[in-house]
ZAMARGU-4260 file (C-alpha; in steps of 0.2 Angstrom, whole numbers, plus 5000, padded with zeros to 4 digits):
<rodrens>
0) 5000/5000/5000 | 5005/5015/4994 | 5004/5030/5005 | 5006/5049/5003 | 5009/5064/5013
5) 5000/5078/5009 | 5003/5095/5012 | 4993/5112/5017 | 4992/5127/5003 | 5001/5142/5010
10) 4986/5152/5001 | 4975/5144/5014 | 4986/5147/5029 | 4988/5165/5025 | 4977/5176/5038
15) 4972/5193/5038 | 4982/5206/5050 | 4971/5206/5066 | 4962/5223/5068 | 4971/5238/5075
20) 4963/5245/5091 | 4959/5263/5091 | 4949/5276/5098 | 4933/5281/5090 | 4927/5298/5087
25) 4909/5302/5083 | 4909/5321/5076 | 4897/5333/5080 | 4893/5350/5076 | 4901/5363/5086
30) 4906/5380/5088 | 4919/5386/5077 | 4927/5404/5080 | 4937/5413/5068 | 4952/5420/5080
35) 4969/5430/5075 | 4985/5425/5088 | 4995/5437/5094 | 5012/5437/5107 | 5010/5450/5121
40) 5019/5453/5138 | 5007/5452/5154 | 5009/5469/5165 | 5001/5470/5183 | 4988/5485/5185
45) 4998/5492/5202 | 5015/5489/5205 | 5027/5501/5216 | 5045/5502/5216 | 5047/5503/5237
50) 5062/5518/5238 | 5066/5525/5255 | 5063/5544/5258 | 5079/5545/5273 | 5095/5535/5272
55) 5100/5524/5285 | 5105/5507/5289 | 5092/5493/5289 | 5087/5488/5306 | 5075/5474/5301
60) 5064/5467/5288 | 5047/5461/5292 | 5044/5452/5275 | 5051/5438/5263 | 5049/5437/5244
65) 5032/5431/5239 | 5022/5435/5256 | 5007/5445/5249 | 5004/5460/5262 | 4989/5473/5264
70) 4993/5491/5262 | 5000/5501/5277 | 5010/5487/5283 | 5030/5488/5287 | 5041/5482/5277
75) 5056/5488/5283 | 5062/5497/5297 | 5078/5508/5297 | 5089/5511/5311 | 5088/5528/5323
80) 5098/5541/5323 | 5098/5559/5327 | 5080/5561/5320 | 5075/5552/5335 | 5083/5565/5347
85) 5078/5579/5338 | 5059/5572/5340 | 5060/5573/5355 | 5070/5590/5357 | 5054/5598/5348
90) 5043/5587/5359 | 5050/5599/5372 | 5050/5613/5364 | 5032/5611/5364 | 5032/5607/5381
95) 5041/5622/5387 | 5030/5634/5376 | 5016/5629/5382 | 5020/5628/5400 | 5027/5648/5395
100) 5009/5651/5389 | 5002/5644/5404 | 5014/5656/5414 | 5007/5671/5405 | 4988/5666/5408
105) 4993/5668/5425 | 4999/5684/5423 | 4986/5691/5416 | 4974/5684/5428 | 4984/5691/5444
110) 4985/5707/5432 | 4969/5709/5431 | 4966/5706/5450 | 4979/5719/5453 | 4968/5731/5442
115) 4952/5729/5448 | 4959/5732/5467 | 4969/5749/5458 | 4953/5754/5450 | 4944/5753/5469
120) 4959/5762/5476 | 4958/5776/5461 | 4938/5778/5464 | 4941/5778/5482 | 4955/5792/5481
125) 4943/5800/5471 | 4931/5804/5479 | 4944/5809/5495 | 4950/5821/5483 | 4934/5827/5479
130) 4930/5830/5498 | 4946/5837/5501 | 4945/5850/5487 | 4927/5857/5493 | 4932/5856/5512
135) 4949/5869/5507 | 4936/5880/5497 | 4925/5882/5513 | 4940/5883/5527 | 4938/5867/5535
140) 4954/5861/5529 | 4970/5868/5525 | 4981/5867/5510 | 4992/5853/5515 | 4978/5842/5518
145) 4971/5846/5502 | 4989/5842/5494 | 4989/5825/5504 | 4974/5820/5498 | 4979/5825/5479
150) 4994/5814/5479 | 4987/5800/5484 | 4974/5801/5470 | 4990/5803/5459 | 4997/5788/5465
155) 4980/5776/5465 | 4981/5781/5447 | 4999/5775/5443 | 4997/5760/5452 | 4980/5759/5440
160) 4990/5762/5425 | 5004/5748/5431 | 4991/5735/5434 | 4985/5739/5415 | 5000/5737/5407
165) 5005/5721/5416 | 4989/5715/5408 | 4995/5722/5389 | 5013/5711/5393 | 5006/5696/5399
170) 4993/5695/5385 | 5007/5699/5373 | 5018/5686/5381 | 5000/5674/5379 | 5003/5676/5360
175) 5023/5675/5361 | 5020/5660/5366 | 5004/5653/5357 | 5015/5657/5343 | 5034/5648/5351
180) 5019/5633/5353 | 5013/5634/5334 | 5033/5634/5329 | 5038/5620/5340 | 5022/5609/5333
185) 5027/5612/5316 | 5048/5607/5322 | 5038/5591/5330 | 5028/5587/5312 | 5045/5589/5302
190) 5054/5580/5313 | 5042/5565/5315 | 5038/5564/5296 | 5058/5559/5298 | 5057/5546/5310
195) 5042/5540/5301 | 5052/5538/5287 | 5063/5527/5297 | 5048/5514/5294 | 5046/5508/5275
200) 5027/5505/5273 | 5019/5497/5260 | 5008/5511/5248 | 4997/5496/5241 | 4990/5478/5243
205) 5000/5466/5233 | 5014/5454/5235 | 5030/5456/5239 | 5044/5453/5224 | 5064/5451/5227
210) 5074/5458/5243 | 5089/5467/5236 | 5096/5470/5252 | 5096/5460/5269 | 5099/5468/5289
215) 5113/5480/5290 | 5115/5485/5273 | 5113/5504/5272 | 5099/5512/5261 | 5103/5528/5251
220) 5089/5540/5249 | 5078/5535/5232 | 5089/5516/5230 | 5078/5502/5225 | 5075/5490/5238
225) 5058/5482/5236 | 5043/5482/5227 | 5024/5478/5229 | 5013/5471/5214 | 4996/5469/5214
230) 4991/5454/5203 | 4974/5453/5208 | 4971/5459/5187 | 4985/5459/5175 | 4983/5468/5157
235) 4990/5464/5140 | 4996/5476/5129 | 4994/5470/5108 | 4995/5479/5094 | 4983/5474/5082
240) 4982/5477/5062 | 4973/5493/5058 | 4963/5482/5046 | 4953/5476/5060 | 4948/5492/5068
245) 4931/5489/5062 | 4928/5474/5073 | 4936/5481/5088 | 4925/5485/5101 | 4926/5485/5120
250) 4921/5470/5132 | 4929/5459/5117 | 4935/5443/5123 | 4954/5441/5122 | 4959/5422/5127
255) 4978/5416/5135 | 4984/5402/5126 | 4999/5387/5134 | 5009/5388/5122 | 5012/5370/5124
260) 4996/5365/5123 | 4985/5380/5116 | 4972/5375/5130 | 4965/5391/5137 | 4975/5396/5151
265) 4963/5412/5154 | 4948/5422/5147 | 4949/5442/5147 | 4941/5457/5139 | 4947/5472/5129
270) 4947/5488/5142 | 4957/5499/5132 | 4957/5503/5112 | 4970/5518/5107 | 4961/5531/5098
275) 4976/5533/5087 | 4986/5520/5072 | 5006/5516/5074 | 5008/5525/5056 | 5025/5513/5053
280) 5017/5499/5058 | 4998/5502/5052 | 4993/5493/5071 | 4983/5498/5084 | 4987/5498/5103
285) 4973/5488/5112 | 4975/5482/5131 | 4964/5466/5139 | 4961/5463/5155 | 4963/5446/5164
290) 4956/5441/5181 | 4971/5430/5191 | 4963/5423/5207 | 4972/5406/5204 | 4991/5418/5203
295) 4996/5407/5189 | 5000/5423/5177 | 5015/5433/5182 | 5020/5451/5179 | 5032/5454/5163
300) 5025/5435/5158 | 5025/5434/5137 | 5011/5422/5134 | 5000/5419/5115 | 4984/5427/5115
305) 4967/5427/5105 | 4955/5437/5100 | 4939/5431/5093 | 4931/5440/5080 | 4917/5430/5078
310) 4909/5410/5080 | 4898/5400/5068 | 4896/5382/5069 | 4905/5369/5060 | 4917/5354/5062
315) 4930/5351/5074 | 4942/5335/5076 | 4958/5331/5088 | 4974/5335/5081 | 4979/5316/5085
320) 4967/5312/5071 | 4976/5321/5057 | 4990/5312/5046 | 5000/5322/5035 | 5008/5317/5016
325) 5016/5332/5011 | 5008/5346/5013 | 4989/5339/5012 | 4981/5332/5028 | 4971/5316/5029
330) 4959/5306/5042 | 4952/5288/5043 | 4936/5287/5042 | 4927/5270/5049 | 4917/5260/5038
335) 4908/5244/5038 | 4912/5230/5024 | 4907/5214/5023 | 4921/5199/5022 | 4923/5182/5011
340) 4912/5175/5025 | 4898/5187/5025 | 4903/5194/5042 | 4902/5213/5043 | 4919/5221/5049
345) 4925/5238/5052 | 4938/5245/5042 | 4945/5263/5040 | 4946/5273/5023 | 4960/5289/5021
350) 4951/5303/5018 | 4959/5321/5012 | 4952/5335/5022 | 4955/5354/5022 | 4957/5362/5038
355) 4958/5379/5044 | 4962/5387/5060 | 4968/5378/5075 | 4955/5382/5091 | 4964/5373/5108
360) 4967/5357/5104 | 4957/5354/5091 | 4957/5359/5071 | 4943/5367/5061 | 4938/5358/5046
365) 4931/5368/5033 | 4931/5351/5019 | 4932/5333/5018 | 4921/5328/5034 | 4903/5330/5039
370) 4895/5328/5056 | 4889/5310/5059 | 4907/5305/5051 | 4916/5295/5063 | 4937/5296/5063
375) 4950/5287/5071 | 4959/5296/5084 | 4973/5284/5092 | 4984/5272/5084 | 4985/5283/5067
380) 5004/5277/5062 | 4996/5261/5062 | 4983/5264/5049 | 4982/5261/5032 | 4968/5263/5019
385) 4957/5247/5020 | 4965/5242/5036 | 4952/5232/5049 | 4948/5242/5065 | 4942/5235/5083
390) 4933/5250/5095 | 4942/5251/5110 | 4934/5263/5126
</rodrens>
């Protein structure tokens, strides 16, 4: 008996490459915007530059880089000197006018007690005089009493006149020293303004940037050696084509862009549009205001920027969708074909798109895909026209 050995036909062997996994994409319509992207450089709205008005050495420094402090609080403190004495110097110069002042009062009141005693004497004399001069004319008295009682009316008068002009010195020495007390107020003023000097406060809420200088340097009137942003908002300055000047208007929304990433980092609105064109340039100087609760942004950060001029709906898809040949761009598109067998597979088919603008991480599509459509958007190097697909999650 004759046997054989038979073989298997490679044909039959042969398999079809399994299907590649990949992530699925259902596309919708959504809101495209048409958007022009610009590079700016972030400003804060208040930032001081903290600069001592006094030199003197640096005593102490109640704040580190970064600590966000309210306004009115120390920063630094400088060492005392001589202003401290002469604070006090005027503090007693006050002192000793007004105790001066308080000695004139005095004056004036015992003055014025003197006088109204003189006056009495004067009236009293008076009227002695008075007697004495009608008793001479009838006989009853002679000449000498007469005379007697004539001098001492003299002198009841000059003490009167004595009292009064104590009164006129001591009132004049009142406002000697009313004015020695407005002098030495304004000496304490001048001379506390300088030892408040001698504490550097801050003018404004904010937070604290770098430290140039550290205990025991010493500070030069008007050198640099802190400063205080507020951060709260931060403006962006860009220069817009004059071209567009028709479409600017206030309240626009401006967007922050990661540069890595394009995902929106912020969302601002224009605050300021200059009233004039850059004639070199034919650009316009615009400024957006962005809120920064979060302190992510920074003053002096550059960071991309985009304005949006206006949004109509359309077709968006992932930029891990998109394969490139050249210079044209193509997607798979699923499809469903039926094998030898008569199962029903899914397979992908490279479709050439047009796309316009990128918005975040996604591209506009302005031909080549409809919504409904659905594109693979993992595993792209691995695709080829025709190839077999398996939905993953």
């Amino acid at each position: 008996m004759t046997t054989g050995c038979s073989r298997s036909n490679p044909e039959a062997q042969a398999t079809s490459p399994p299907p590649v996994p990949v992530k699925l994409e259902t596309l919708t319509s959504a809101t495209v915007e048409e958007s022009s992207g610009f590079l700016g450089n972030l400003e804060a709205t208040e930032k001081v530059i903290i600069k001592p008005e006094i030199q003197g050495r640096i005593k102490e420094i109640r704040v580190n880089p970064g600590d966000r402090i309210k306004q009115g609080d120390v920063i630094m403190v400088l060492q005392p000197d001589q202003t401290q004495s002469q604070l006090a110097n005027a503090e007693a110069g006050v002192n000793a006018a007004m105790a001066s002042r308080d000695a004139a009062i005095e004056q004036v009141k015992v003055a014025q007690s003197q006088q109204a005693s003189a006056q009495a004497e004067v009236n009293l004399a008076q009227v002695n005089f008075q007697r004495a001069k009608f008793l001479l004319e009838s006989g009853a008295i002679g000449q000498f009493d007469y005379d007697r009682a004539e001098t001492d009316l003299e002198t009841k008068k000059n003490r009167l006149n004595e009292a009064q002009n104590s009164i006129k010195a001591a009132q004049a020495a009142i406002q000697q020293a009313e004015a020695n007390i407005r002098q030495a107020q304004a000496q304490v003023q001048t001379a506390a303004v300088s030892v408040g000097f001698k504490q550097i406060i801050s003018p404004l809420s904010g937070v604290v940037g770098d430290l140039p200088v550290k205990p025991g340097d010493y500070a030069s009137t008007g050198e640099a050696i802190a400063t205080v942003t507020r951060n709260d908002d931060l403006d962006l300055r860009l220069s817009v084509p004059a071209k567009r000047s028709g479409q600017l208007k206030q309240g626009m929304t401006v967007q922050l862009l990661d540069p890595s990433t394009q995902k929106i980092l912020s969302k601002g609105t224009i605050n300021f549009i200059s009233p004039t064109v850059d004639s070199s340039l034919q650009t316009i100087l615009i400024k957006a205001r962005f809120p920064n609760s979060g302190a992510n942004l920074r003053d002096g950060q550059q960071v991309e920027a985009k304005i949006v001029w206006n949004s109509e709906p359309g077709i968006l898809i992932p930029t891990t969708a998109i394969s490139r040949i050249g210079s044209k761009s193509f997607v798979f598109v699923t499809e469903e074909q039926q094998s030898t067998d008569g199962q029903i597979k899914q397979v992908v088919r490279q479709r050439p798109i047009q796309l316009g603008n990128i918005q975040e991480a996604d591209y506009q599509v302005l031909e080549g895909l409809e919504p409904g459509d659905s594109i693979a958007v993992s595993n792209i190097l691995k695709l080829r026209d025709g190839a077999a697909i398996k939905s993953e999650s």
